[in-house]
N, C-alpha and C positions, 0 to 999 in steps of 0.2 A: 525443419519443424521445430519451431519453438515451441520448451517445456518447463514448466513451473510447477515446481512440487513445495508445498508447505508445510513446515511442522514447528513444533514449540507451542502449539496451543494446551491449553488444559481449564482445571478450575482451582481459582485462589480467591481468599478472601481479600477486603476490601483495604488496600493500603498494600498489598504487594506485589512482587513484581513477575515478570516474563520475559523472556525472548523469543520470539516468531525469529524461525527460518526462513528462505524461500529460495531453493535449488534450483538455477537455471543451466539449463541446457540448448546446442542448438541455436544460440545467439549471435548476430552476423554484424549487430548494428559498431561499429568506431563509437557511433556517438551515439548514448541512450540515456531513458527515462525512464524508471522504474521505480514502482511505490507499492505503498500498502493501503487498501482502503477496508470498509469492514459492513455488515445491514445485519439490521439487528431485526429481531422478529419482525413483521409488520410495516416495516421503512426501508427504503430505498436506499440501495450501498451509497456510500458517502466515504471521499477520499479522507486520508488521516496522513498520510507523509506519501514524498517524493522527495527519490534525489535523480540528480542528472550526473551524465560525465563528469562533467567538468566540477562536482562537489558539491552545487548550488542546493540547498534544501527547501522543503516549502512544507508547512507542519498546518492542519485542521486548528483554529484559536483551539480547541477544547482539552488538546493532548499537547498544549507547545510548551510548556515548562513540565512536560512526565515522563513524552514518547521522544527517541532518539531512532533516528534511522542513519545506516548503514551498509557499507557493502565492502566486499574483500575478492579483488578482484580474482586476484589468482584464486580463488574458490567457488566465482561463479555462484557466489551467495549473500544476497540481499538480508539484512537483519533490522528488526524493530526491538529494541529495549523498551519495554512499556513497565514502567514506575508509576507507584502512586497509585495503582488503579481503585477506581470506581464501579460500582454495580452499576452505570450510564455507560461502559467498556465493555459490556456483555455483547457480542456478535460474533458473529464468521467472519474471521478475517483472510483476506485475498489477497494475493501478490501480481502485481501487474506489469508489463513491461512493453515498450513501442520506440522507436528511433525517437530521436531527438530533431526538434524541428515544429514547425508551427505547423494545428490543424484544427482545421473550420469545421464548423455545423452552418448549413444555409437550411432556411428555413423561407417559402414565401417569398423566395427572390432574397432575402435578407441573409450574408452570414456575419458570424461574429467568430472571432480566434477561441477555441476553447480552452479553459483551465488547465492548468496541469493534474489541479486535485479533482477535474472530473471525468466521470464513469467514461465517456466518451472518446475522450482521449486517447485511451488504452485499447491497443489490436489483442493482446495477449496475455492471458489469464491463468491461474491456478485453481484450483479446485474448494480450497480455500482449509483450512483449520478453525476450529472453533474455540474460543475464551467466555468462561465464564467466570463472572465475580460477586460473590456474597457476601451482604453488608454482615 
């Protein structure tokens, strides 16, 4: 049973920073993918960073010169540095994780490979922490 516990969220004002945790436990995969994504009131969660094994990163444009993602392995703990932040940063953010490897969405007979930075992607989920930021 894979588990995803988050913490590091809170409320800061507008230009500074945080670090999100994300505790895993229970993880069987060699090779994985594991990210942060965040849904902010009224909007649909929308990925923000992934890294893989092998180190590869892949950052949302909106957070890619602010948010740094990470992970240590011997701790079984994924981390997001978020700098710089903005009141457009305000969400619950979520810790996600799935083997490494390619997965479709067919739709209509039609599928297509999915993103790494989407919802879809992801078999396993966190409960999520929430960040707020005041201009």
């Amino acid at each position: 049973q894979v588990q995803l516990v988050e913490s590091g969220g809170g409320s800061v004002q507008a230009g500074g920073s945080l670090r999100l945790s994300c505790a895993a436990s229970g993880y069987r995969y060699e090779s994985y993918l594991m990210g942060w994504f965040r849904q902010a009131p009224g909007k649909e969660r929308e990925g923000v960073a992934v890294i893989a094994s092998d180190g590869t990163t892949k950052y949302e444009d909106s957070v890619k010169d602010r948010f740094s993602i990470s992970i240590d392995n011997a701790k079984n703990t994924l981390y997001l540095q978020m700098n710089s932040l903005k009141p457009e940063d305000t969400a619950m953010y979520y810790c996600a994780a799935d083997s490494l490897g390619i997965r479709t969405h067919c739709s209509g007979g039609n599928c297509r490979k999915l993103d790494v930075l989407e919802v879809a992607r992801f078999e396993f989920w966190g409960q999520g922490t929430q960040v707020a930021v005041s201009s």
